[in-house]
C-alpha positions, 0 to 999 in steps of 0.5 A: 756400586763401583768399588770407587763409590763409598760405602753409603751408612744410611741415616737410620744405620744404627753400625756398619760392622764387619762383625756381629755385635759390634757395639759389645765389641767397642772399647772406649775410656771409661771417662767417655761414658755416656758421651756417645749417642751410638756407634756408626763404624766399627774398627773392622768396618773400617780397615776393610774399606781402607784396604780396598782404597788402598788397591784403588790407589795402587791401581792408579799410581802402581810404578809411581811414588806419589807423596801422601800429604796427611791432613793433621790430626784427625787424619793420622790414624786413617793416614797410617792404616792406608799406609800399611794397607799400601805397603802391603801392596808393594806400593811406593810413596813419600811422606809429608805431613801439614796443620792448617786451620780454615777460618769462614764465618761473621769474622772472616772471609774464609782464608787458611793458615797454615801452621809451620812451613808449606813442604816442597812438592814440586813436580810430585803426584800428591794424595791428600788424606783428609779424615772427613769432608763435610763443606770442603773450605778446608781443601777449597783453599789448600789445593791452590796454595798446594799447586802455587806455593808447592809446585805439586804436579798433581793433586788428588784427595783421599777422604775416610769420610764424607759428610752428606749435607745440604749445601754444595761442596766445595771441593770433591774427593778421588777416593772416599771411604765412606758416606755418613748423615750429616751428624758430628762424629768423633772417634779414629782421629775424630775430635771434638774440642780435642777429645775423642781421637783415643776411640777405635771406632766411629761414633756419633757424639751425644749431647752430654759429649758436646757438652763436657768441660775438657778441663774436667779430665786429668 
């Protein structure tokens, strides 16, 4: 395996650590007990991958200043540690950030909306950083918008995770962190129904997660 391929979490992987014990190590609020059905990466795990996609990076774009796009939210927590991990590296970089919701069902014929205004990147190299890609719909309909409306000179994608499902996807991605089954996972930016993004770690959501009323919480 080349360091460009992602670390592959088998189906049956119950955690990829970086250390022993693992799951005695995980800390979650205590209102989320019982919402997980097991842990899939440990924290450790995971800053150990993001600083090697880091030296990927820097490898490719040393003596250039590409612009990170962050993918908001789920992306931020992944977007700040590879910015840390990069910086480390002496690498430099611009920022920007964006909020888009992707609509593809009965109701709709797949389009995106972005929320706020499209940043200028005319003439910029330009990192996606997404949390996690599963069909792609997202990025299939932001890339054209990106390299149309933003004038980017060229774009690459930088995903934490990618969801291993039956279907094609989409759109592929440079730089990936990780290779999961295809289960929901929250935790590190991960949401579901906007809980879940205060865990360290990643785990898989359990039925009584999903099935939780966000109202309940204060």
């Amino acid at each position: 395996m080349s360091a460009m391929d992602p670390i592959i979490i088998a189906d049956e992987e119950v955690v990829y650590s970086s250390t022993a014990n693992a799951t005695k190590l995980a800390v979650y609020p205590p209102e989320y007990e019982g919402h997980f059905s097991r842990i899939l990466i440990q924290r450790g795990a995971i800053l150990s991958r993001v600083a090697s996609l880091a030296e990927l990076i820097h490898r490719d774009y040393e003596g250039k200043r590409p612009v990170f796009l962050c993918v908001l939210k789920g992306a931020t927590p992944f977007y700040m540690n590879l910015l840390e991990a990069l910086q480390d590296l002496r690498q430099g970089y611009y920022t920007e950030f964006i909020r888009v919701k992707s609509y593809e069902g009965l109701n709709s014929s797949g389009s995106l909306k972005v929320e706020g205004t499209v940043p200028n990147l005319e003439g910029k190299d330009v990192i996606i950083v997404e949390d996690i890609l599963d069909t792609g719909t997202t990025l299939s309909h932001l890339i054209p918008l990106l390299e149309k409306e933003a004038r980017a000179k060229t774009i690459q994608v930088c995903s934490l995770l990618i969801k291993r499902i039956k279907e094609p996807q989409k759109v592929t991605a440079k730089y990936i962190g990780f290779s999961i089954p295809p289960e929901f996972v929250v935790g590190y930016g991960l949401d579901y129904n906007e809980l879940y993004r205060d865990i360290r770690d990643v785990w898989i959501i359990s039925q009584m997660g999903i099935d939780c009323d966000r109202n309940d919480f204060p």
